[in-house]
N, C-alpha and C positions, 0 to 999 in steps of 0.2 A: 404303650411302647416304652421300653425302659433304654437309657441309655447310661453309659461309663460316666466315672467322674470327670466330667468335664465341663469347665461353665459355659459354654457354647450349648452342647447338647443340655446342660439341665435347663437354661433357658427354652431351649425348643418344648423338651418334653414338659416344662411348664406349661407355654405354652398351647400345646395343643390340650395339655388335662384342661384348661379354661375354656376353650373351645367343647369341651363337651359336657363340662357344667354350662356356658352359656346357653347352648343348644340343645339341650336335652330337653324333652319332650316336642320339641318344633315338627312341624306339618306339612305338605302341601296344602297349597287353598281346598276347601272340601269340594269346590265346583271342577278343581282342576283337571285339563282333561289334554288328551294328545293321541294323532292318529295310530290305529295296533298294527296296520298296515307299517308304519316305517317308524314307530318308535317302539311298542308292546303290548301286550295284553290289560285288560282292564284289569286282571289279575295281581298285575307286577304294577300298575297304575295303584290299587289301592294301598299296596307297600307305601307307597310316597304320603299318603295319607295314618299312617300308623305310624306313633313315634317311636323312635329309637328301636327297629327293629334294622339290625345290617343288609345290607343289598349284597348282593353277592357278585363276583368284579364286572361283569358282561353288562349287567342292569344299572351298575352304579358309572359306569363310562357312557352308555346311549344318553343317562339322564344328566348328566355334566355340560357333555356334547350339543343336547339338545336346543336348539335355537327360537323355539316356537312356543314357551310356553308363555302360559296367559300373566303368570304374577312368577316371572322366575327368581323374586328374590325369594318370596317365599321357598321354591323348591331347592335353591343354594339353602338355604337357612337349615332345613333338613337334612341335608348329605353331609354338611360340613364337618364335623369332627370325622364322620367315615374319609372324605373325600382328601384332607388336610393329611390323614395317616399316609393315606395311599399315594399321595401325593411324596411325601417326603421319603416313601421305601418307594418310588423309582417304579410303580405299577400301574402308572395313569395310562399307558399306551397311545399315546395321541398320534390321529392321523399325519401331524405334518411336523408339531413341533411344540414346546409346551407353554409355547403363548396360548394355545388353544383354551387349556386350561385357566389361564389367566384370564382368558376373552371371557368367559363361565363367570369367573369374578365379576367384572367389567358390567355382565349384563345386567348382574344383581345388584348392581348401584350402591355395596356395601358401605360405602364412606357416605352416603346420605342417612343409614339406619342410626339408628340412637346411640349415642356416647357407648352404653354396655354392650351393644355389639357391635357396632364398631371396632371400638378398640382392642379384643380379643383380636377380632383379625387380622388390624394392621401389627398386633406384638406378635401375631403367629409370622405373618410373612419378614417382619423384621428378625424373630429369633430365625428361621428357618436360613435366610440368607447372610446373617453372619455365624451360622455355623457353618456353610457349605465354604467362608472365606476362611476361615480357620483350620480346616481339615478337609480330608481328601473323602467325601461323604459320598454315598450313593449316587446320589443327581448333578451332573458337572455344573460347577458357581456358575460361566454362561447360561447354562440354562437354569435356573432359579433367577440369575439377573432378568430373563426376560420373560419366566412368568411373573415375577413381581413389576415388570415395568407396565407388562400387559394387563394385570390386575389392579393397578393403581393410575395407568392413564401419565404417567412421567418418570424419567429418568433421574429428577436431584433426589430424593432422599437414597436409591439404592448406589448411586455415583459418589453423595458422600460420605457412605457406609465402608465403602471401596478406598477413599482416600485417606479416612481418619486409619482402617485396617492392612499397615504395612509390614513387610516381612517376608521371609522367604515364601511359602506355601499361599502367600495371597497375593505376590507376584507372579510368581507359579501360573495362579487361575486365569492373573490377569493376559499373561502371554497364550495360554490355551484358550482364552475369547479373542484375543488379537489375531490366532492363527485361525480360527475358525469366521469370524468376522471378513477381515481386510478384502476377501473377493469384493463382496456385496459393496463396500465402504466406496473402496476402490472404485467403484461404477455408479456412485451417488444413490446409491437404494441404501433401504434401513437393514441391517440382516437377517429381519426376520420379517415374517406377512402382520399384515393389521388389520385385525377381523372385528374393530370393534368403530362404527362408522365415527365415535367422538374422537376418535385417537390421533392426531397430528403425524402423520408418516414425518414427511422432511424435518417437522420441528424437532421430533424426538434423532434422526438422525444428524441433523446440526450439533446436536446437543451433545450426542454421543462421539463424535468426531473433535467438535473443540476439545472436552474432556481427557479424549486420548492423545492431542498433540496437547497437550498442557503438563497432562501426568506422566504418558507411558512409557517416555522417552530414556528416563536414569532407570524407573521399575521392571524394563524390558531385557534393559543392557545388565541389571543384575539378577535380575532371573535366569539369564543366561541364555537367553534368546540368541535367536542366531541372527547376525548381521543381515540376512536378507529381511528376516522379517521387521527390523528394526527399519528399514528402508523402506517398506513397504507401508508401515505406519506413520511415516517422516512422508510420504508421498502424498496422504493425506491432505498437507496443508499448500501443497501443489492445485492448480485448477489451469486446464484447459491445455496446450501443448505443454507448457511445462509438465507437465506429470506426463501426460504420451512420452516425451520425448527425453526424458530422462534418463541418465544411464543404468536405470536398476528399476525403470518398469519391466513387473514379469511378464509378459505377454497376454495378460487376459482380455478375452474377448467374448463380447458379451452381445 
């Protein structure tokens, strides 16, 4: 993937060329196995066994998706450089939303693998989401926030990626996550599902809530938010009839 000069992007595109020196030659386990009835063919099964050979997008999204396999770090370990491209041009196709994809990460217990791969992937998901704050990138900054929240199991490192990067265009993202968020918020749920049984639903939307009544209140009003939505994140730190009974609750009903 080549990108413009830009140090945002040349990070990324760093990033992701280490991810496939790290990962090249990688495997599925040679035992590894999954039903053809509702995954594939023993045929597209042995792909995952052969290295560095591309999946092609149908086989390389079932195998992401997939929930049941026997050693699924190993089979992340595999896809990864394909999987991180496709991810960042906006072609993951996820059923519900791109935690899903994170969930993938999640199951693969990457932050337990060794220093060397490890940290390929945490500089992938860091280059990836402070480029998505710096420019108006393919995959909207909410969502890269929440597949890297999803794939890392916590909100502070990407919260204070968020706070160190201000400015117009990373206000911008943070009002288009406020305006896409505030229902959910608003009605004490996280605003995205949590498919990964370690993951803290309420902790991380605690977290996510303080955050936003702490920061978003000057970053919202110069971004140029609209006064409702400004109110609707000031409602936030409201609980119980006070937030019902507000003059600029909007009606939701949940």
């Amino acid at each position: 993937m080549h990108f413009a000069d830009h140090p945002a992007r040349r990070r990324l595109s760093a990033a992701l060329d280490n991810l496939a020196v790290t990962f090249r030659g990688m495997t599925a386990h040679p035992d590894e196995h999954n039903c053809e009835c509702h995954w594939g063919s023993s045929e597209e099964l042995s792909l995952l066994k052969t290295p560095d050979v591309e999946l092609e997008p149908d086989l390389l999204r079932r195998t992401w998706q997939a929930v049941d396999w026997t050693d699924h770090a190993a089979v992340l370990r595999r896809i990864l450089p394909q999987f991180a491209t496709v991810l960042v041009a906006g072609r993951t196709e996820p059923l519900f939303g791109l935690e899903e994809a994170g969930y993938s990460f999640a199951r693969g217990r990457w932050q337990q693998w060794p220093d060397d791969q490890a940290g390929p992937v945490r500089e992938f998901l860091h280059a990836w989401w402070a480029q998505s704050l710096t420019e108006d990138a393919i995959v909207p900054a909410h969502q890269v926030f929440v597949m890297c929240a999803a794939a890392s199991g916590t909100l502070g490192p990407w919260l204070a990626d968020w706070e160190k990067q201000t400015g117009y265009l990373s206000d911008r993202h943070l009002a288009a996550a406020a305006e896409e968020w505030e229902y959910e918020l608003l009605g004490d749920s996280l605003p995205w599902r949590v498919g990964w049984y370690e993951h803290d639903e309420e902790e991380m939307r605690a977290e996510l809530v303080a955050w936003l009544l702490e920061h978003a209140t000057v970053r919202l009003r110069e971004s140029g938010a609209s006064a409702d939505l400004q109110h609707r994140i000031r409602l936030l730190g409201l609980t119980g009839d006070d937030r019902w009974t507000d003059s600029h609750w909007p009606g939701h009903r949940y």
